[in-house]
C-alpha positions as CSV (number, residue, x, y, z in Angstrom):
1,X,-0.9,23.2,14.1
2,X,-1.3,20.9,17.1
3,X,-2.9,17.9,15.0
4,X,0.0,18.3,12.7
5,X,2.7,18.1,15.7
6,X,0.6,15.6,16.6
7,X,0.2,13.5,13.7
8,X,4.1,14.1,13.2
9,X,4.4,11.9,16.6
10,X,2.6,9.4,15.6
11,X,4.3,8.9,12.7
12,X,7.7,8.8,14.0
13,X,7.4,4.7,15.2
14,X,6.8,4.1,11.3
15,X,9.3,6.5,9.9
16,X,11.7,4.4,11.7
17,X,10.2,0.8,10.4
18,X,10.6,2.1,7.0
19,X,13.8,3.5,7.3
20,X,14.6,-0.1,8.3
21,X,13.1,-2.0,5.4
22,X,14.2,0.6,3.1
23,X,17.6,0.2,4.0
24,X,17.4,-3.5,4.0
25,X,16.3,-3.1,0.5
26,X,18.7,-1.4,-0.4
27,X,21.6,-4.2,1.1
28,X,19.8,-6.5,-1.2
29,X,19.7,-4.2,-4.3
30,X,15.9,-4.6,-4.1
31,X,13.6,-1.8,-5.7
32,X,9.6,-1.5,-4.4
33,X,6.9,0.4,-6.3
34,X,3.7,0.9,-4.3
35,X,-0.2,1.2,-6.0
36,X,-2.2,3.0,-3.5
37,X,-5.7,3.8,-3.3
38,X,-7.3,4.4,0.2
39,X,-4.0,5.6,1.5
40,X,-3.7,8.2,-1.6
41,X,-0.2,8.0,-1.8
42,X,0.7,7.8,1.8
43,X,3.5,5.1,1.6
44,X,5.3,6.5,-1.1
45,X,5.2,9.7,1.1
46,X,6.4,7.9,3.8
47,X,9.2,5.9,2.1
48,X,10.3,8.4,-0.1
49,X,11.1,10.8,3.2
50,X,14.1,8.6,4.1
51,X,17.0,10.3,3.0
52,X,19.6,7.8,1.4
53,X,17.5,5.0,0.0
54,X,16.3,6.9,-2.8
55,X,17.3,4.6,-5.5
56,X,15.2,1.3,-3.2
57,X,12.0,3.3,-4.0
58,X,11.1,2.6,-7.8
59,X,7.6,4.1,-8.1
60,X,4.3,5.1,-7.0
61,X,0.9,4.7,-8.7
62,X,-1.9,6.6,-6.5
63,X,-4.8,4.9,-8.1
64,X,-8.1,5.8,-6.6
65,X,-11.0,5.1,-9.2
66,X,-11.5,2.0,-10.7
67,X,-10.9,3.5,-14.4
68,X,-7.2,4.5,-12.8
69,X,-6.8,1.0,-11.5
70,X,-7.4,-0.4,-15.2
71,X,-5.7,2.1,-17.2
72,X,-2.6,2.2,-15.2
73,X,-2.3,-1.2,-13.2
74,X,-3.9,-3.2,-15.9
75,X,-6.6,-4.7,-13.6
76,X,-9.1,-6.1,-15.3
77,X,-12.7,-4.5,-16.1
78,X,-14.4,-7.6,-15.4
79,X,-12.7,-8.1,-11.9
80,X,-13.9,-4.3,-10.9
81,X,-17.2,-4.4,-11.9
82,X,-17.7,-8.2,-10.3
83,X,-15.9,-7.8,-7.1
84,X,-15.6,-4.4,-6.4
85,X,-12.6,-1.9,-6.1
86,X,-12.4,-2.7,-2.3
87,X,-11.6,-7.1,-2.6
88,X,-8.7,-9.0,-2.9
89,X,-8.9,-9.9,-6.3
90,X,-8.6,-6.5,-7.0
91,X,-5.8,-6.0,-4.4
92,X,-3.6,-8.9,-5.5
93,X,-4.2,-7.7,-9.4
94,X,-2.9,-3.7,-8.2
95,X,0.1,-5.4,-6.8
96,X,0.8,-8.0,-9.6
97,X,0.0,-5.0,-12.5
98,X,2.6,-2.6,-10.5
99,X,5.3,-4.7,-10.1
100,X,5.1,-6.0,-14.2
101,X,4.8,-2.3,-15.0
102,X,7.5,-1.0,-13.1
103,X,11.3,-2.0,-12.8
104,X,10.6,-2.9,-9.3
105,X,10.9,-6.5,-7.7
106,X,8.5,-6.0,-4.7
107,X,5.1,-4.5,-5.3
108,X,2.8,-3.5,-2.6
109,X,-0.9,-2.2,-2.7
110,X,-3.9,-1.1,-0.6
111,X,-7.4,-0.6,-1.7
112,X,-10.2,-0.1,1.1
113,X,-12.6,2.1,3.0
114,X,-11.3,4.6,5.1
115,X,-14.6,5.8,6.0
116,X,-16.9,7.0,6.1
117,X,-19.0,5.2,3.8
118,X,-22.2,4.3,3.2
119,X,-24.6,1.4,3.6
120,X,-23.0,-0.5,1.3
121,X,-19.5,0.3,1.7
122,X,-17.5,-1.3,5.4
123,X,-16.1,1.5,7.0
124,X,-12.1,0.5,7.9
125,X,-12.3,-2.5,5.6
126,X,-8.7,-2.6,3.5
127,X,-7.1,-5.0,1.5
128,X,-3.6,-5.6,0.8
129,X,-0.9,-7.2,-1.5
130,X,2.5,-8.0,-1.8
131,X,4.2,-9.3,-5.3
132,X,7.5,-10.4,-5.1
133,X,9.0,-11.6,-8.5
134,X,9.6,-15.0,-8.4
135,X,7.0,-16.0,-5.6
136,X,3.6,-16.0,-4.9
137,X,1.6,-13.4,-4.4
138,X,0.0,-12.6,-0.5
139,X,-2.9,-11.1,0.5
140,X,-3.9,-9.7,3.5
141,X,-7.0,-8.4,4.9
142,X,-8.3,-5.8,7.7
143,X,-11.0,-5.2,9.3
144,X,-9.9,-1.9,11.5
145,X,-13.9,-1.0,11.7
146,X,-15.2,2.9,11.9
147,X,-12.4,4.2,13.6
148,X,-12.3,7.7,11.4
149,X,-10.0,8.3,7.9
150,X,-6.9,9.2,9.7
151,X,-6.3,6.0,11.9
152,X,-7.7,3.8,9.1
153,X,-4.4,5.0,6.9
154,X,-2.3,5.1,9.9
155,X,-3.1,1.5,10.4
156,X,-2.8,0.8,6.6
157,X,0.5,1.9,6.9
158,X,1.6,-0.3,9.8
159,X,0.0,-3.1,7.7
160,X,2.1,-2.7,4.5
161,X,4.9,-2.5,6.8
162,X,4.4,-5.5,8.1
163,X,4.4,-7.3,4.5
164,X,7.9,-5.7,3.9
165,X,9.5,-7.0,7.2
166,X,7.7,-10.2,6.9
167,X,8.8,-10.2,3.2
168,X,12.3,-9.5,4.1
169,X,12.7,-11.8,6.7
170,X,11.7,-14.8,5.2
C-alpha cells in the first residue's frame, strides 16, 4: 500500500504534463496513438486517465515481442532480426507503422530495456519516436543506466512527454 501511495505521488508531476498536452491536442483537433513496449502500456494508461480529452487519445498498441511489433505495426522482419527490437530503426518503424494504422496524426513509441537484463541486453537503454503526419519523423535516445524497472518507465514517460510538448510547441 505505501509504494502504491507512493508511486501515485510520483506520478502526479506527469499527470499534470499530460493533462496539458492532451488538452492542447485537443484545441488543435489532433488525435495520438501510442505503440509501447518496455513501458507495456503505461502512456496510454496515463493519457487515457484524463477525464475530458477522450476523443485526443486515438489508440494504443502494447507491442512487446518482436512477432507483435510485425504483425501489428508492420515493422519489418528484416529490421528485427538485424538490429534488434531495442534500436531506433525499430523505434522510428513502431511510430511510423502506428500512426499509418491508426486514424491518428501523432504517433509515439518506446522500445528498450527496463532491466534487468542480461549480458547482452543494456539495462535502462530506451528508444523513442515521434511521427507526425506531414513531417519527419524524430528519434530520441536514453541511456537512464541500471536504475531498476520502475524508474526506467517513469523516466520513459517523462521522455515521451517531452516529444509531445516539444512537438506542440514547435
Amino acid at each position: 500500500m505505501e509504494r502504491l501511495a507512493k508511486d501515485m505521488m510520483s506520478l502526479d508531476p506527469l499527470a499534470d504534463r499530460a493533462e496539458h498536452v492532451l488538452t492542447s491536442f485537443c484545441d488543435r483537433g489532433l488525435k495520438l496513438t501510442t505503440a509501447e513496449s518496455c513501458t507495456g502500456g503505461l502512456v496510454a494508461a496515463l493519457l487515457t486517465d484524463i477525464e475530458g480529452c477522450s476523443h485526443a487519445f486515438e489508440r494504443g498498441y502494447v507491442t512487446y515481442t518482436d512477432a507483435s511489433k510485425h504483425e501489428l505495426l508492420g515493422v519489418n522482419q528484416d529490421i528485427l532480426s538485424k538490429r534488434g527490437a531495442v534500436s531506433k530503426e525499430v523505434a522510428i518503424a513502431m511510430a511510423e507503422g502506428a500512426r499509418r494504422l491508426s486514424n491518428a496524426e501523432v504517433a509515439v513509441s518506446t522500445t528498450g530495456f527496463a532491466g534487468p537484463g542480461d549480458e547482452n541486453d543494456e539495462e535502462g537503454l530506451v528508444h523513442f519516436a515521434l511521427a507526425q503526419e506531414g513531417a519527419a519523423t524524430i528519434h530520441v535516445k536514453k541511456l537512464f543506466g541500471p536504475v531498476g524497472r520502475d524508474l526506467v518507465r517513469q523516466k520513459s514517460l517523462e521522455t515521451v512527454l517531452d516529444l509531445l510538448e516539444m512537438m506542440l510547441s514547435s
